[in-house]
C-alpha positions as CSV (number, residue, x, y, z in Angstrom):
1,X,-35.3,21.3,4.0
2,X,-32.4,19.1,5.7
3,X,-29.1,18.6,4.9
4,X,-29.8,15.0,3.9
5,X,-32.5,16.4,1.6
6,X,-29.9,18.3,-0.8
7,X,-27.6,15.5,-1.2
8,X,-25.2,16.1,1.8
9,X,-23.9,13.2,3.3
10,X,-24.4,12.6,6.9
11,X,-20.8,13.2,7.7
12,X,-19.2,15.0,5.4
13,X,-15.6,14.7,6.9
14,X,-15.5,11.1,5.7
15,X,-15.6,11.5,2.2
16,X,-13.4,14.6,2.3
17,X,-10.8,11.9,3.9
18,X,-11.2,9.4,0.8
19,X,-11.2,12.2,-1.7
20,X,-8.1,12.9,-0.2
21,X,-6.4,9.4,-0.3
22,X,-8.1,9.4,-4.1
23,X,-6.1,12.5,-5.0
24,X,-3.0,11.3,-3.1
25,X,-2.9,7.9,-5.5
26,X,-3.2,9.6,-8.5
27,X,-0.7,11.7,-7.7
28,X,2.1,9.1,-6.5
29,X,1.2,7.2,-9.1
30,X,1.6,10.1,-11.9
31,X,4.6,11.0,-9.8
32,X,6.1,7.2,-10.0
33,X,5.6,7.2,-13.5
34,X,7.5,10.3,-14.4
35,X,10.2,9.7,-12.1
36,X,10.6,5.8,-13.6
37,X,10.1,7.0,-17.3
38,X,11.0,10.8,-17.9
39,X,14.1,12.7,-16.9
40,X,12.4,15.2,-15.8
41,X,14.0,17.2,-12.5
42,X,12.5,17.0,-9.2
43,X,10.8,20.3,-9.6
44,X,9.0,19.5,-13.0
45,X,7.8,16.5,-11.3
46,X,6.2,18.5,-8.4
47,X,4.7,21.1,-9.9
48,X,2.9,18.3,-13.2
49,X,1.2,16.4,-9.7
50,X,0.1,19.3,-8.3
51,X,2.8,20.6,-5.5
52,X,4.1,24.5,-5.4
53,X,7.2,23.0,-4.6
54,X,10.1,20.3,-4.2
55,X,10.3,19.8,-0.5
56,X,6.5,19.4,0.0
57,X,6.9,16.8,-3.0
58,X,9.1,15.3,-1.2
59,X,7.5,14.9,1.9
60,X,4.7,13.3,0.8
61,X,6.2,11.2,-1.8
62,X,8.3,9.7,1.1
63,X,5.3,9.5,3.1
64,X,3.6,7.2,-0.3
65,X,5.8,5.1,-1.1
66,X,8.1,4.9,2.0
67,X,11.3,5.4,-0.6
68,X,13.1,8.5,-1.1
69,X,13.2,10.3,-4.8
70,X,16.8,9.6,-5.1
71,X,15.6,5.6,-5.7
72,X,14.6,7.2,-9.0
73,X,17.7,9.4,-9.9
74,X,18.5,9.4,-13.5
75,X,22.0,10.5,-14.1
76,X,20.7,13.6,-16.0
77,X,18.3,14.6,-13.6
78,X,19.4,17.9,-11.1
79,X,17.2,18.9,-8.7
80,X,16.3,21.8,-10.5
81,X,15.5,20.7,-14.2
């Protein structure tokens, strides 16, 4: 019995890669959302879309949208809230 014959695709790499850029939009976009409509700090924001922590958020937020988290600062927000 072949791999094709259990469902696996051809080359699974591929779709791993457009899980991936699945994942990665519902994340920014979740991550957009709380930073435009929330005050919720940096950190709360990371960990709710999935990140162990702040600088890797950060990273790939900038890496998303191509604008840095302080374009969403709130007054009331701290980095650590």
């Amino acid at each position: 019995m072949g791999a094709r014959s259990l469902g696996i695709p051809a080359h699974p790499a591929k779709h791993v890669g457009k899980c991936r850029k699945v994942v990665d939009r519902m994340r920014r976009s979740l991550a957009t959302e709380l930073l435009e409509n929330t005050h919720m700090g940096i950190e709360q924001v990371a960990a709710r879309v999935g990140f162990a922590d702040a600088t890797s958020f950060r990273k790939a937020f900038k890496k998303w949208t191509n604008r840095s988290l302080s374009d969403f600062s709130h007054p009331e927000r701290s980095e650590r809230s």
